[in-house]
C-alpha positions as protocol buffer text, in pm:
chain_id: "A"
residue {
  index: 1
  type: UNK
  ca { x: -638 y: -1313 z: 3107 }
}
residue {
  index: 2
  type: UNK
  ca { x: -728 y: -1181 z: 2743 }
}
residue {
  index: 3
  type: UNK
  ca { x: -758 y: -1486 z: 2490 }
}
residue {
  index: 4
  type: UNK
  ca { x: -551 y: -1478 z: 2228 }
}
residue {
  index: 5
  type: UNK
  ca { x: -674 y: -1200 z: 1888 }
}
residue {
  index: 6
  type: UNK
  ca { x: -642 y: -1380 z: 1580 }
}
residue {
  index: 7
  type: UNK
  ca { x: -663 y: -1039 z: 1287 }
}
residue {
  index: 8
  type: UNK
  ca { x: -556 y: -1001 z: 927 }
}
residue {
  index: 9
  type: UNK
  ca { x: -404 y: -724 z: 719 }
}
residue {
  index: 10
  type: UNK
  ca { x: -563 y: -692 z: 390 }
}
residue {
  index: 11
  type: UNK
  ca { x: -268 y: -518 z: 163 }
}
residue {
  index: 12
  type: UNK
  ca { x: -384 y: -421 z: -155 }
}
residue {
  index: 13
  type: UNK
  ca { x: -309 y: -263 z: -488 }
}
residue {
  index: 14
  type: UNK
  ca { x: -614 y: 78 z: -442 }
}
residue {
  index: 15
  type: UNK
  ca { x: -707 y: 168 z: -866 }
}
residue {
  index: 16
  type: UNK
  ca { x: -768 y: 484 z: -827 }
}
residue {
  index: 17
  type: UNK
  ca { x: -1119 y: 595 z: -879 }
}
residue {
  index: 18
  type: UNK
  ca { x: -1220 y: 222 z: -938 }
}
residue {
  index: 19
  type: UNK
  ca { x: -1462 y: 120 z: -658 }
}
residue {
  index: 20
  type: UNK
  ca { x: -1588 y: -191 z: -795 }
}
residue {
  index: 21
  type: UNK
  ca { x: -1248 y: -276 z: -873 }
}
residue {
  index: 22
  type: UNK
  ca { x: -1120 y: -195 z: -488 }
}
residue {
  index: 23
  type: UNK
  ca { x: -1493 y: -322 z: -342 }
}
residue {
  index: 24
  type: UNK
  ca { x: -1408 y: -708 z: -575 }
}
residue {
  index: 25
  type: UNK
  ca { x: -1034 y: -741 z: -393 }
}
residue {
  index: 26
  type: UNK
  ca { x: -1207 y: -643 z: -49 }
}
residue {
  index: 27
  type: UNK
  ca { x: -1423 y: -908 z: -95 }
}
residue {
  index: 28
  type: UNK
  ca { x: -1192 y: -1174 z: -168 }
}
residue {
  index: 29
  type: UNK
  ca { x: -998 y: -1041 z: 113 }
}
residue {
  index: 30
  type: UNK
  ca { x: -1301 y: -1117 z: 345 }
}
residue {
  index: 31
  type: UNK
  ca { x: -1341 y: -1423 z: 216 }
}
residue {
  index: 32
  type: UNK
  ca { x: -965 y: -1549 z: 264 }
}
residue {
  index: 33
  type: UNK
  ca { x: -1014 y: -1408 z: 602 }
}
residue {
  index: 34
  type: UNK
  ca { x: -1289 y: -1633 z: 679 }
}
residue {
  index: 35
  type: UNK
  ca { x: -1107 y: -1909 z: 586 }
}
residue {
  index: 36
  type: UNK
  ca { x: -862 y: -1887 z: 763 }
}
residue {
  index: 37
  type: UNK
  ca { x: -1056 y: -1784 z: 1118 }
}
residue {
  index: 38
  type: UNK
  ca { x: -970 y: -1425 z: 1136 }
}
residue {
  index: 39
  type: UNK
  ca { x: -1141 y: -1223 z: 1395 }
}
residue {
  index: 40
  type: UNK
  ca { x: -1074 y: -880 z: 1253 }
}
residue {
  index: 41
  type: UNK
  ca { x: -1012 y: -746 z: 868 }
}
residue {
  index: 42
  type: UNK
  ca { x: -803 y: -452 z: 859 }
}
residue {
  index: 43
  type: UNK
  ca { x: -850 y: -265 z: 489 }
}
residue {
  index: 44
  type: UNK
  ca { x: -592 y: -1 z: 382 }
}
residue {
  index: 45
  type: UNK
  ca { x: -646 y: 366 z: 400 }
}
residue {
  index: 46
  type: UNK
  ca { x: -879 y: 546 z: 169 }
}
residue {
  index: 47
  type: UNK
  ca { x: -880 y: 146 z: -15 }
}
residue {
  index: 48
  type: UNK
  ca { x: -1251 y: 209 z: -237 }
}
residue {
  index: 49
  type: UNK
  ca { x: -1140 y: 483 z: -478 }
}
residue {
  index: 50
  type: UNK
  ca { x: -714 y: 623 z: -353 }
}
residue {
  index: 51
  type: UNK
  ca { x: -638 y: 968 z: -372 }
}
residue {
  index: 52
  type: UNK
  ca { x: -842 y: 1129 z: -610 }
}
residue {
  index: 53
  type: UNK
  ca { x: -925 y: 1409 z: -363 }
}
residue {
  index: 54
  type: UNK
  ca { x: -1001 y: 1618 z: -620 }
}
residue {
  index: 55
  type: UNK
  ca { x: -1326 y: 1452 z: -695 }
}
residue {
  index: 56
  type: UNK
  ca { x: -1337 y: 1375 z: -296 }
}
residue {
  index: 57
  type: UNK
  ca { x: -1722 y: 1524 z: -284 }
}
residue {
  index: 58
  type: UNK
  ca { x: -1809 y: 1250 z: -578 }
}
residue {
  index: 59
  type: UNK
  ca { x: -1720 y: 976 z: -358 }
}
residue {
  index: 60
  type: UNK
  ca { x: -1806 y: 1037 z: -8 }
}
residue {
  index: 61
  type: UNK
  ca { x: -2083 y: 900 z: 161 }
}
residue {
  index: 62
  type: UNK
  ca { x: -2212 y: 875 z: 500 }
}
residue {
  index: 63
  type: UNK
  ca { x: -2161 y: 550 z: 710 }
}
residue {
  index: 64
  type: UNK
  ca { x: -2478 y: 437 z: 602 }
}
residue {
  index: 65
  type: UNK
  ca { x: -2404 y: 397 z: 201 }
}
residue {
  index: 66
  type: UNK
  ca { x: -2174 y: 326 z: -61 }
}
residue {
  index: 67
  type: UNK
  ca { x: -1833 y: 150 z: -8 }
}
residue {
  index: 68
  type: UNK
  ca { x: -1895 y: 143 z: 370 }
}
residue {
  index: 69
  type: UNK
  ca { x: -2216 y: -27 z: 319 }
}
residue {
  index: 70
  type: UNK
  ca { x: -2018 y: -260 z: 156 }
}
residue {
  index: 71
  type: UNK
  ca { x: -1809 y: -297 z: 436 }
}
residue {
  index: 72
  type: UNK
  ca { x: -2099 y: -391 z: 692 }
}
residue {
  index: 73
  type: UNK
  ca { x: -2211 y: -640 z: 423 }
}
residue {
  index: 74
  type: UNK
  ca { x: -1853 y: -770 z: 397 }
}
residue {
  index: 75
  type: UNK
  ca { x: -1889 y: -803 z: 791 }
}
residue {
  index: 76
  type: UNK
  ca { x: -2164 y: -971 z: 823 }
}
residue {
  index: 77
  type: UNK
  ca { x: -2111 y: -1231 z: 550 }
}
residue {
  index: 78
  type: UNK
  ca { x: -1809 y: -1389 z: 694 }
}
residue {
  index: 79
  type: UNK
  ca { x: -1909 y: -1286 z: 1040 }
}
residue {
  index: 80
  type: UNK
  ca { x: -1583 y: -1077 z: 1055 }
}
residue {
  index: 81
  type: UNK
  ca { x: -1502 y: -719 z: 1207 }
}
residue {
  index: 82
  type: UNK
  ca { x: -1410 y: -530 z: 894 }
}
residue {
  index: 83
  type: UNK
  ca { x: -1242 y: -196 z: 917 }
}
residue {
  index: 84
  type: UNK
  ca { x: -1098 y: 44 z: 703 }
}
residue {
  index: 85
  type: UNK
  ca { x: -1095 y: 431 z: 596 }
}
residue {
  index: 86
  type: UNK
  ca { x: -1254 y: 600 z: 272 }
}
residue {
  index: 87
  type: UNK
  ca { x: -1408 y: 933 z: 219 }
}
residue {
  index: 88
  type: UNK
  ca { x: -1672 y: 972 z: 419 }
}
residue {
  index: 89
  type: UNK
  ca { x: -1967 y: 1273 z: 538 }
}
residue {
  index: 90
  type: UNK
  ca { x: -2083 y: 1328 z: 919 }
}
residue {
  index: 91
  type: UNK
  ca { x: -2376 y: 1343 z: 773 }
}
residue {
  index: 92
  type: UNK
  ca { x: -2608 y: 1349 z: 454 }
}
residue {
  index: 93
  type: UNK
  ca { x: -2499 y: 1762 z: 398 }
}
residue {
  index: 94
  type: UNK
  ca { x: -2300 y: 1762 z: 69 }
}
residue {
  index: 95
  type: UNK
  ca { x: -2152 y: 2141 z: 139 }
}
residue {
  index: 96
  type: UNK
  ca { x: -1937 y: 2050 z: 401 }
}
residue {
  index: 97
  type: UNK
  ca { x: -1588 y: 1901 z: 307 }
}
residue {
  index: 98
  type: UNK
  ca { x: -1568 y: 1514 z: 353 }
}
residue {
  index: 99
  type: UNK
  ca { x: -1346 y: 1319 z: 610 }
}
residue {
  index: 100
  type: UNK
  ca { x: -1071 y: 1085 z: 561 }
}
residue {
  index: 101
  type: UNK
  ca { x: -1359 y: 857 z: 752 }
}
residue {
  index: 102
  type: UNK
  ca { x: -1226 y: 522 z: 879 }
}
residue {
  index: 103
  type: UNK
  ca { x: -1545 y: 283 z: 1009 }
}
residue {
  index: 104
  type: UNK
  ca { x: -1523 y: -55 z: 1253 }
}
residue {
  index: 105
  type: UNK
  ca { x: -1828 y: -276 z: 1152 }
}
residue {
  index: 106
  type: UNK
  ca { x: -1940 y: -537 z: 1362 }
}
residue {
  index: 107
  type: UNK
  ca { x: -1963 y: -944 z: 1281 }
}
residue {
  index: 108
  type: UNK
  ca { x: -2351 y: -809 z: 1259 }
}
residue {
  index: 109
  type: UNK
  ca { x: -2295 y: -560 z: 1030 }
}
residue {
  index: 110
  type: UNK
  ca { x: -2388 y: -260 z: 1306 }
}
residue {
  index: 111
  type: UNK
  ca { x: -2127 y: 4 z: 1315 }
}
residue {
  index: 112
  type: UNK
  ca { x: -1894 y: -11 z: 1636 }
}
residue {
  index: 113
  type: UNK
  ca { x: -1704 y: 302 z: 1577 }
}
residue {
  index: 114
  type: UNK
  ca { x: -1556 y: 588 z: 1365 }
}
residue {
  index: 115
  type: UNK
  ca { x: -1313 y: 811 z: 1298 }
}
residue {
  index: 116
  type: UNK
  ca { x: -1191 y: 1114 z: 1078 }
}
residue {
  index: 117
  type: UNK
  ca { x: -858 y: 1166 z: 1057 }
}
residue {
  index: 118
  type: UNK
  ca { x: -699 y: 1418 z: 1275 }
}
residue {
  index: 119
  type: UNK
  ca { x: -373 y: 1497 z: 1086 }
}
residue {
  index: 120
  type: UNK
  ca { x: -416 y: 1611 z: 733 }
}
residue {
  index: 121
  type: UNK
  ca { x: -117 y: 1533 z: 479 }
}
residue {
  index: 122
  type: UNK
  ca { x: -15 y: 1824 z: 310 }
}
residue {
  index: 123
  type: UNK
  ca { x: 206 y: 1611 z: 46 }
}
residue {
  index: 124
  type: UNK
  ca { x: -135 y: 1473 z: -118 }
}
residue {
  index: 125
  type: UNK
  ca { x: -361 y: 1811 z: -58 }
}
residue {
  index: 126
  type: UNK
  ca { x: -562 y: 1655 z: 232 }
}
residue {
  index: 127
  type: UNK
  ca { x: -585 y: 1999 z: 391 }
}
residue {
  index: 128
  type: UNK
  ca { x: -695 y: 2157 z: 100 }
}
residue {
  index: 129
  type: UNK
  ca { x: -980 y: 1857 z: 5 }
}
residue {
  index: 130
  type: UNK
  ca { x: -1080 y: 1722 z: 327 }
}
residue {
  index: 131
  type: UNK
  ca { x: -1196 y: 1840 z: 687 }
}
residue {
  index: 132
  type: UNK
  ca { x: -970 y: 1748 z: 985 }
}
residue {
  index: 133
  type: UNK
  ca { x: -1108 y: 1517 z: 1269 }
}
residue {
  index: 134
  type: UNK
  ca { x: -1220 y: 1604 z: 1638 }
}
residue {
  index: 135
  type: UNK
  ca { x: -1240 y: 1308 z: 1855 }
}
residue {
  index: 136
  type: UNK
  ca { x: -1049 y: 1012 z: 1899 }
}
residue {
  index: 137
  type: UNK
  ca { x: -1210 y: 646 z: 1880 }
}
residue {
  index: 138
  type: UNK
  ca { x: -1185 y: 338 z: 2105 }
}
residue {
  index: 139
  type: UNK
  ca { x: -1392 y: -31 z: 2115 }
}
residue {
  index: 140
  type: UNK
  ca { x: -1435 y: -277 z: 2338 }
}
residue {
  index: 141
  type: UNK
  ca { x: -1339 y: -648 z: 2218 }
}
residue {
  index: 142
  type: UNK
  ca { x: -1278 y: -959 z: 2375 }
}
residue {
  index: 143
  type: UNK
  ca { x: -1083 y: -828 z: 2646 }
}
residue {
  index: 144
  type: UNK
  ca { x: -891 y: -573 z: 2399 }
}
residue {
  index: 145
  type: UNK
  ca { x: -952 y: -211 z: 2369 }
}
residue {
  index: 146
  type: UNK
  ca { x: -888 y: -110 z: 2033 }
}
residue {
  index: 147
  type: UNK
  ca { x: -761 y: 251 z: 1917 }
}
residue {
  index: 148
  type: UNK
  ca { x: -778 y: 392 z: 1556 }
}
residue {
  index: 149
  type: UNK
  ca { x: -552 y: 653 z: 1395 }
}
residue {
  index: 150
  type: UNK
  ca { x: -500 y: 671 z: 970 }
}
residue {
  index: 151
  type: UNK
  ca { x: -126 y: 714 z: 810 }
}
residue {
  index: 152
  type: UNK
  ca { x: 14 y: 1034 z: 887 }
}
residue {
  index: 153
  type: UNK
  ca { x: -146 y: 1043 z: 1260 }
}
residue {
  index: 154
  type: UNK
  ca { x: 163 y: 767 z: 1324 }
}
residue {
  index: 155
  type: UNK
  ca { x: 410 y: 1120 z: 1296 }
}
residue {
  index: 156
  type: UNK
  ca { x: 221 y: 1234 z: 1627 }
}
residue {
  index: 157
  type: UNK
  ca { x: 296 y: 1048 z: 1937 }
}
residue {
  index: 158
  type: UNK
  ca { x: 81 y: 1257 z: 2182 }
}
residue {
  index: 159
  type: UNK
  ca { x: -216 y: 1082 z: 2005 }
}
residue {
  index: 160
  type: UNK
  ca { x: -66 y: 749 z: 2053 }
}
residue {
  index: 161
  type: UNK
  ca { x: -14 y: 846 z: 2408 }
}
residue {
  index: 162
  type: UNK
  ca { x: -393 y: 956 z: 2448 }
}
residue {
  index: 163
  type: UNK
  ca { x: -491 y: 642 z: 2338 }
}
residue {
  index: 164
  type: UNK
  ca { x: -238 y: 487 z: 2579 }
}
residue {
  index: 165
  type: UNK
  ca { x: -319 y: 701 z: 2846 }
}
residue {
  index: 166
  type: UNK
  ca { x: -719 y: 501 z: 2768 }
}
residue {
  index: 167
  type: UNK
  ca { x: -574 y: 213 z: 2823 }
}
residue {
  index: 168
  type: UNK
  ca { x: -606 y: 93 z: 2488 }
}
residue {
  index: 169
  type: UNK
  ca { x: -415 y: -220 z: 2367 }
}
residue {
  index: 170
  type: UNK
  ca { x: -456 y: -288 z: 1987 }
}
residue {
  index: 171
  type: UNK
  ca { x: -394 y: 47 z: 1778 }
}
residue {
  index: 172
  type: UNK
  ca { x: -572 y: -7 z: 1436 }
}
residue {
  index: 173
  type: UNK
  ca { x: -375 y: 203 z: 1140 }
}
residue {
  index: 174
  type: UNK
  ca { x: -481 y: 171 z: 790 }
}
residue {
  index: 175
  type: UNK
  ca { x: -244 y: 337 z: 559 }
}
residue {
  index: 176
  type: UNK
  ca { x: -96 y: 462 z: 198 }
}
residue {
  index: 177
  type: UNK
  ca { x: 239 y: 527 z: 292 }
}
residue {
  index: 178
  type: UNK
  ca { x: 426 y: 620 z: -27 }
}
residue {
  index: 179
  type: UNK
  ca { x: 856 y: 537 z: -102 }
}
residue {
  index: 180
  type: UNK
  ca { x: 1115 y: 603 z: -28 }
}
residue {
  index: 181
  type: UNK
  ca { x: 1006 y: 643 z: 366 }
}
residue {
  index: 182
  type: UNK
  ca { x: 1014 y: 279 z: 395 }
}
residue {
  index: 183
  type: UNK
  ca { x: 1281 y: 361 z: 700 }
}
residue {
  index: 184
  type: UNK
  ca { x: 979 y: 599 z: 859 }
}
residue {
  index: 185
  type: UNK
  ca { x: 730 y: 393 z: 813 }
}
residue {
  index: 186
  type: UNK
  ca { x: 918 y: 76 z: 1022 }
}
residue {
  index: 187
  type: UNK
  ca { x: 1114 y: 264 z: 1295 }
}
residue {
  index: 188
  type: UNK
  ca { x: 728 y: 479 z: 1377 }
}
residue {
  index: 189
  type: UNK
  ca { x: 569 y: 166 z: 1375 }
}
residue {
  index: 190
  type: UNK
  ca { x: 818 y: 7 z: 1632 }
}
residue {
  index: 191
  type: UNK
  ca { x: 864 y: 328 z: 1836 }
}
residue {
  index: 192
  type: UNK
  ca { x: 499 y: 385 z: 1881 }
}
residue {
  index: 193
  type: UNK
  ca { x: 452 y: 47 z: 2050 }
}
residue {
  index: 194
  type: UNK
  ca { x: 753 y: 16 z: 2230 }
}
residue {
  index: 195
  type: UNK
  ca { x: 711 y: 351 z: 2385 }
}
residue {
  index: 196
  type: UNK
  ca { x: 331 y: 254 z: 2477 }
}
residue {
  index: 197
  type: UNK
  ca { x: 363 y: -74 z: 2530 }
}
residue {
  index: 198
  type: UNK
  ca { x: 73 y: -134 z: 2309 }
}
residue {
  index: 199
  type: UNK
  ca { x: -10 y: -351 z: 1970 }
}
residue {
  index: 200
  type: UNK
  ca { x: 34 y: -158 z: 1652 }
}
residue {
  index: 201
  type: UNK
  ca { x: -168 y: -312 z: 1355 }
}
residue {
  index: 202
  type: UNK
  ca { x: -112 y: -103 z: 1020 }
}
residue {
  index: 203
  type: UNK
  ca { x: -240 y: -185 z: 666 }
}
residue {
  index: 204
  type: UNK
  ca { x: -14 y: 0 z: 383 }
}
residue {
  index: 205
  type: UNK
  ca { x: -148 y: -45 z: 9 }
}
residue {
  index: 206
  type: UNK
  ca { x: 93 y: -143 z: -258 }
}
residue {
  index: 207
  type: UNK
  ca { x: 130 y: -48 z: -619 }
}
residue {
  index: 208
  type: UNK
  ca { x: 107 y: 268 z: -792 }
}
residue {
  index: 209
  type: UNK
  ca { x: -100 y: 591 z: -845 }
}
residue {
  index: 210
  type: UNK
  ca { x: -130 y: 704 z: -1168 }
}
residue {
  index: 211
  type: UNK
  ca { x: 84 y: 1016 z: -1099 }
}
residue {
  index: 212
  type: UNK
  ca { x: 356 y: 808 z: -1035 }
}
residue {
  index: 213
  type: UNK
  ca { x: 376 y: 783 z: -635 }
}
residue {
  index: 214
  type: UNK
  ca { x: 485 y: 414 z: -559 }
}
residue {
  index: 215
  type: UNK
  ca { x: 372 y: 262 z: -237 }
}
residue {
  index: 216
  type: UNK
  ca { x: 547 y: -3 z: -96 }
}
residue {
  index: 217
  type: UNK
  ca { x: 322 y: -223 z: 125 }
}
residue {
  index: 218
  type: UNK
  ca { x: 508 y: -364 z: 416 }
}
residue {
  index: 219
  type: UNK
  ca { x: 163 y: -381 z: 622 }
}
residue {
  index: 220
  type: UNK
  ca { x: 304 y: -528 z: 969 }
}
residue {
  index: 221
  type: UNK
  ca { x: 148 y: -596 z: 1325 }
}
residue {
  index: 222
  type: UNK
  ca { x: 421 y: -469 z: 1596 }
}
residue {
  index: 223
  type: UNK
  ca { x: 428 y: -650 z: 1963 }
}
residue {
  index: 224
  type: UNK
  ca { x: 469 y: -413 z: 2302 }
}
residue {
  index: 225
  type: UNK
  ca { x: 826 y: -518 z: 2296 }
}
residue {
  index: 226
  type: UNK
  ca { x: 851 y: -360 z: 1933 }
}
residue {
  index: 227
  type: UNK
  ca { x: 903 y: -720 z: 1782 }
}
residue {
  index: 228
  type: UNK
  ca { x: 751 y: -780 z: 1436 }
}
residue {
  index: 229
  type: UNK
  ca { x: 492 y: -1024 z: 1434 }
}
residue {
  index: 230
  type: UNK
  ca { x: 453 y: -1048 z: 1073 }
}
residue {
  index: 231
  type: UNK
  ca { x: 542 y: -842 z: 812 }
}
residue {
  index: 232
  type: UNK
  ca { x: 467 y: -798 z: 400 }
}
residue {
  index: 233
  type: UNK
  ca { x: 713 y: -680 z: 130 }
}
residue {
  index: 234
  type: UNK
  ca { x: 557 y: -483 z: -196 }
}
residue {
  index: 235
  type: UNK
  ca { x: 328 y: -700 z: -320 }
}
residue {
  index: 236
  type: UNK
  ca { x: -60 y: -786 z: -231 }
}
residue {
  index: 237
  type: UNK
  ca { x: -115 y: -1028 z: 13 }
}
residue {
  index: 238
  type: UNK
  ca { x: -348 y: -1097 z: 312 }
}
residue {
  index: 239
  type: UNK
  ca { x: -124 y: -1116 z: 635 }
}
residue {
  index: 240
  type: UNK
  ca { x: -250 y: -1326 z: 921 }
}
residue {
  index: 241
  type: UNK
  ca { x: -154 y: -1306 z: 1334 }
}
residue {
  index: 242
  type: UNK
  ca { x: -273 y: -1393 z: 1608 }
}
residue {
  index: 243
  type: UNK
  ca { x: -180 y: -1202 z: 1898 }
}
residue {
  index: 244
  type: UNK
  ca { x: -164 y: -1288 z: 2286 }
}
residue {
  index: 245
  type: UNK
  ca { x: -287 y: -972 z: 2448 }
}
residue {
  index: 246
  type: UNK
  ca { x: -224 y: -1051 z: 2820 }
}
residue {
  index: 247
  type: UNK
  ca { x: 172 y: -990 z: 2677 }
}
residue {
  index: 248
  type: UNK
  ca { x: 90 y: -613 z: 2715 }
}
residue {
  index: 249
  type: UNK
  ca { x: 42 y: -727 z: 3125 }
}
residue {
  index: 250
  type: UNK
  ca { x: 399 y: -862 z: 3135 }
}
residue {
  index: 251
  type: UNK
  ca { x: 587 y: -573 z: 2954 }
}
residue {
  index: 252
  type: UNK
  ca { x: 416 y: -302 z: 3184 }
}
residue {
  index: 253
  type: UNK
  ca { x: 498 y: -571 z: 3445 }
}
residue {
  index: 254
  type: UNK
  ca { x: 895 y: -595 z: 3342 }
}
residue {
  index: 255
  type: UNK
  ca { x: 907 y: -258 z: 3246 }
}
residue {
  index: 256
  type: UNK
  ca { x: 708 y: -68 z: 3484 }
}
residue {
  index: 257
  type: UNK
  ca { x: 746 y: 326 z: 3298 }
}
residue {
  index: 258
  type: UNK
  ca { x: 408 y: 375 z: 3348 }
}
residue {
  index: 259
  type: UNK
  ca { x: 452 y: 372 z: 3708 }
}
residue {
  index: 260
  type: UNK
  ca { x: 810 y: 567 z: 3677 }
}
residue {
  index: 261
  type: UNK
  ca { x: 680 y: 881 z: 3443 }
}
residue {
  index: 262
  type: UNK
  ca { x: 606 y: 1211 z: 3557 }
}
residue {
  index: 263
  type: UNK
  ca { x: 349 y: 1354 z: 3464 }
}
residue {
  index: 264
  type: UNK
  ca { x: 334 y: 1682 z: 3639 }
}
residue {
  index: 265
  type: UNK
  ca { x: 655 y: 1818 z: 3458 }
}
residue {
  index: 266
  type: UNK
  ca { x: 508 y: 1670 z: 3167 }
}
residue {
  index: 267
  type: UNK
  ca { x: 174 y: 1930 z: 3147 }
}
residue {
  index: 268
  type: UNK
  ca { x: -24 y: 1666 z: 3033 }
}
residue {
  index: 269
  type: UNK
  ca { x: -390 y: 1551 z: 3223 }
}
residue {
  index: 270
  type: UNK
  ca { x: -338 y: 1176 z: 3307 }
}
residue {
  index: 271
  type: UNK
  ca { x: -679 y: 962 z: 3237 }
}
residue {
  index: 272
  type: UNK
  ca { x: -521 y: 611 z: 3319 }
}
C-alpha cells in the first residue's frame, strides 16, 4: 500500500518580466514548504518572468541555468521536489523557438523529468512565440507515478487518458488560467480525475498582467472520486495536502470502468 503524499501548491502573484521578484516569492514558498513537511512544491505555470512571450528568446534557458537552476537550488535546500514551468531551450541553440518547459527537480537537486507543453494557447500567442511539445513525462515516487501536463493541455482528455492508460496516479498541472473561466477551470479539473480515477494537482497564479488579464488563483488538488481536497480563492497562498494514494486502488476497485471499457471500438492502442 502507497504511504500517504504530503505536496503543496505554491499560488502566486507572477510580475511580469520580474525574475528576481518571482525567484524571492519561490523561495519563501520553499521555505514555508519545508516547514511544514511537504514532500513536493508545485510552482505555477511560466511563474519566473509571465507572459511576456514577446521577449520569450530573452528569457529561456536550458535546464541547466537561470530560473530552473534556481529551482534545483530551491530543491535541494529544503530537500523538497520542486516543480514548475518557465521558458525553457532543448538545448543551448538560441535559433530555435523556446518551450513552455516545465522541470521536476529532485530533493538532490538532479533533474527527474521534463516537459514542453503540447497544446499551445492561441489566446496569449503561444503558437506564434513558442515550439509545441513531443513526448509526454512520467516519475517514479514513493509508490506514485506522477504525470505532467501545463494549463491548456487540461482542454484535452486523450492526454489525460495516455497518462492514465501509464498507470499514472498524481497528474502535476501548473497553470495561469485567466477569468472569467473560473467554471472551466473547476468542472476540467474534477472531470479529468473522476473520469481517470487519478489525482489532479494544479497550481493557478493570481493577480494581474499588465494588459489587464486577471487571474483568479483557485489552485486545488482533486481526489479520484472528483472531491476537492483543498482549494484557494484569488489571493496568494501556499496550499498544503496530503494525499492517501492507495484511494486510487479502491475507486478502480468500486468502480471497475477500467475493466468495463472497450477499447477496440474506441481505436485507441491500450498500454495498461
Amino acid at each position: 500500500m502507497e504511504k500517504p503524499f504530503t505536496l503543496a501548491l505554491g499560488q502566486m502573484a507572477v510580475v511580469v518580466g520580474q525574475a528576481e521578484c518571482n525567484a524571492a516569492t519561490a523561495w519563501g514558498m520553499a521555505a514555508q514548504a519545508a516547514a511544514a513537511g511537504v514532500e513536493l512544491l508545485l510552482l505555477p505555470e511560466l511563474w519566473g518572468h509571465g507572459y511576456d512571450l514577446v521577449h520569450a528568446r530573452r528569457y529561456a534557458t536550458t535546464v541547466d541555468a537561470g530560473l530552473f537552476a534556481e529551482m534545483a537550488a530551491m530543491a535541494k535546500a529544503y530537500g523538497l521536489w520542486v516543480g514548475g514551468s518557465l521558458l525553457g531551450l532543448r538545448d543551448a541553440d538560441q535559433t530555435t523557438p523556446p518551450f513552455n518547459l516545465f522541470a521536476l527537480f529532485r530533493p538532490d537537486g538532479s533533474l527527474a523529468a521534463r516537459y514542453a507543453k503540447l497544446h499551445r494557447f492561441r489566446l496569449m500567442d503561444e503558437d506564434r512565440f513558442l515550439a509545441a511539445g513531443d513526448e509526454i513525462a512520467l516519475v517514479d515516487h514513493a509508490g506514485a507515478r506522477l504525470g505532467v501536463a501545463i494549463c491548456y493541455d487540461l482542454r484535452f482528455p486523450e492526454l489525460f487518458r495516455r497518462y492514465a492508460s501509464h498507470q499514472t496516479t498524481l497528474m502535476l498541472l501548473p497553470a495561469q488560467w485567466p477569468r472569467p473561466r473560473l467554471a472551466h477551470w473547476r468542472t476540467l479539473l474534477r472531470a479529468r480525475a473522476i473520469e481517470n480515477q487519478m489525482f489532479v494537482a494544479a497550481c493557478n497564479r493570481v493577480g494581474r498582467d499588465p494588459n489587464g488579464t486577471d487571474f483568479f488563483g483557485h489552485s486545488a488538488i482533486i481526489d479520484p472520486w472528483g472531491e476537492t481536497v483543498v482549494e484557494g480563492d484569488d489571493q496568494p497562498a501556499l496550499l498544503t495536502a496530503t494525499i492517501d494514494l492507495s484511494l486510487i486502488d479502491e475507486v478502480r476497485r468500486r468502480l471497475p470502468v477500467w475493466d468495463d471499457r472497450c477499447p477496440e471500438m474506441y481505436g485507441l492502442k491500450e498500454r495498461r
